[in-house]
N, C-alpha and C positions, 0 to 999 in steps of 0.2 A: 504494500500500500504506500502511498504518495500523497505528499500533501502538493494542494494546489493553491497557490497566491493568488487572491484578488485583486487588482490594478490597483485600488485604496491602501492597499497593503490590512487592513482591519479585520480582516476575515480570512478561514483559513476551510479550508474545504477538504478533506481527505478525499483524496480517489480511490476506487477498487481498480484492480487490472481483469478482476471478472473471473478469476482462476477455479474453478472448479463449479462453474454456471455451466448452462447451455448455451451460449457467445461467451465461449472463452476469450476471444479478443477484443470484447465491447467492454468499455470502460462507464462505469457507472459511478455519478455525480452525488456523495452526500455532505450535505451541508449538516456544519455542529447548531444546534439549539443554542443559542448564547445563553436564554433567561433559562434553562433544563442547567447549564451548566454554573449559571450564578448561582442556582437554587440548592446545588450540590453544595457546593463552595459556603454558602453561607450557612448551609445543615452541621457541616463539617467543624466551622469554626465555632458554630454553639456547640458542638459534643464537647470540642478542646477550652470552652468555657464551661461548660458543666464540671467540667474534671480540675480545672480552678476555683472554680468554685465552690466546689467540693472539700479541697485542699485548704482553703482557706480559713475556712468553716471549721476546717480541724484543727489550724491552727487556733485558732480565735477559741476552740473548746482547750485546749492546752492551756492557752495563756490565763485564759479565767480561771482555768482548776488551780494553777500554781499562784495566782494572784501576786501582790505586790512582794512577793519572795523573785518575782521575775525583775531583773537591773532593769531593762527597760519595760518595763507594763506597760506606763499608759503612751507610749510610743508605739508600742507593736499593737495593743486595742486600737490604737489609731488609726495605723496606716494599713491592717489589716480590714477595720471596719470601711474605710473609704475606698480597699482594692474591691470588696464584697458590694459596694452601692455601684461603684462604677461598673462591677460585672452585670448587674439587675439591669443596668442602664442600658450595653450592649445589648445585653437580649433583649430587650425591648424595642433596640433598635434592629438588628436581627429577625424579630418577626417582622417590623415593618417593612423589611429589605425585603422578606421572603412573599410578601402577598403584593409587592410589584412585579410587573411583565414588562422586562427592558424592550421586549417586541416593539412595544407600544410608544410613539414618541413623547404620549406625555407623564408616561413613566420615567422613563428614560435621566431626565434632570434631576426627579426625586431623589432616586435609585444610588447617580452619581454622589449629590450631597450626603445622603445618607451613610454611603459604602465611605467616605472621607473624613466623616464622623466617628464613625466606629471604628475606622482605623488608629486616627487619633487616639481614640479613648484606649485601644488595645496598647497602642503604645507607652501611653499613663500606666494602663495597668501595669505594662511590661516592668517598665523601671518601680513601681513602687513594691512587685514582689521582688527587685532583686535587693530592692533595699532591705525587705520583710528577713530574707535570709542572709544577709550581711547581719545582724541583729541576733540570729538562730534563736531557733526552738527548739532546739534537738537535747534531748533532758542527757544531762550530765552524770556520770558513773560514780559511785561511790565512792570517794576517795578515801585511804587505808586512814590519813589524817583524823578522817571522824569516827572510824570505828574505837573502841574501847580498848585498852592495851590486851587487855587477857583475850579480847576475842582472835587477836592476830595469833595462827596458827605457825609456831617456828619450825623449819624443816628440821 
């Protein structure tokens, strides 16, 4: 299979070469569904929001159970709580993305500002998990320091 450039360059068409038809050497024309393929894309990117948001969630159950025993609490409740709004807010924009038909031209400008939004935001969200884990949540191992002398077993 072959893809085939449209003069605009915007559009990409795969060809068949027809190989195991009845005209083997007819070439048959299928054109990609642009809004079948935004519609994937943006299913796609709410599953990889769900699975952050998921995450987050657990984070934000951690940090509540350890409470202010955590060095930074009310930093990671913070910036945890605001990656959690901002994700509600994708998806919200996500379903609106997804009941547009870019076919249609007066979808089409929605569609763009909206997809430019959501980009945006994902990229907020991007950087404020990686501050979330610069920060760590990751519970700390017992050190021999705080057990009691006689509990330490000498070889």
């Amino acid at each position: 299979m072959e893809l085939n450039r449209v003069a605009n360059g915007n559009s990409v068409t795969p060809m068949d070469d027809g190989a195991g038809e009845d005209n083997p050497g007819r070439r048959v024309h299928r054109t990609i569904d642009a809004n079948r393929y935004a519609s994937k894309k943006t299913l796609a990117q709410g599953m990889l929001d769900i699975a952050l948001l998921t995450a987050n969630a657990s984070q934000l159950k951690y940090i509540l159970q350890v409470g202010h025993q955590h060095e930074f609490y009310t930093l990671m409740v913070t910036l945890i709580s605001i990656s959690i709004i901002l994700q509600i807010l994708v998806g919200v924009l996500f379903v609106l993305l997804g009941g547009l038909n870019i076919n249609k031209e007066r979808d089409q400008r929605k569609a763009e500002v909206i997809n430019d939004i959501s980009t945006a935001l994902i990229f907020v969200i991007s950087i404020v998990n990686v501050i979330i884990s610069g920060f760590g949540l990751e519970t700390k191992p017992i050190l021999l320091s705080n057990l009691n002398r006689e509990d330490i077993i000498e070889p």
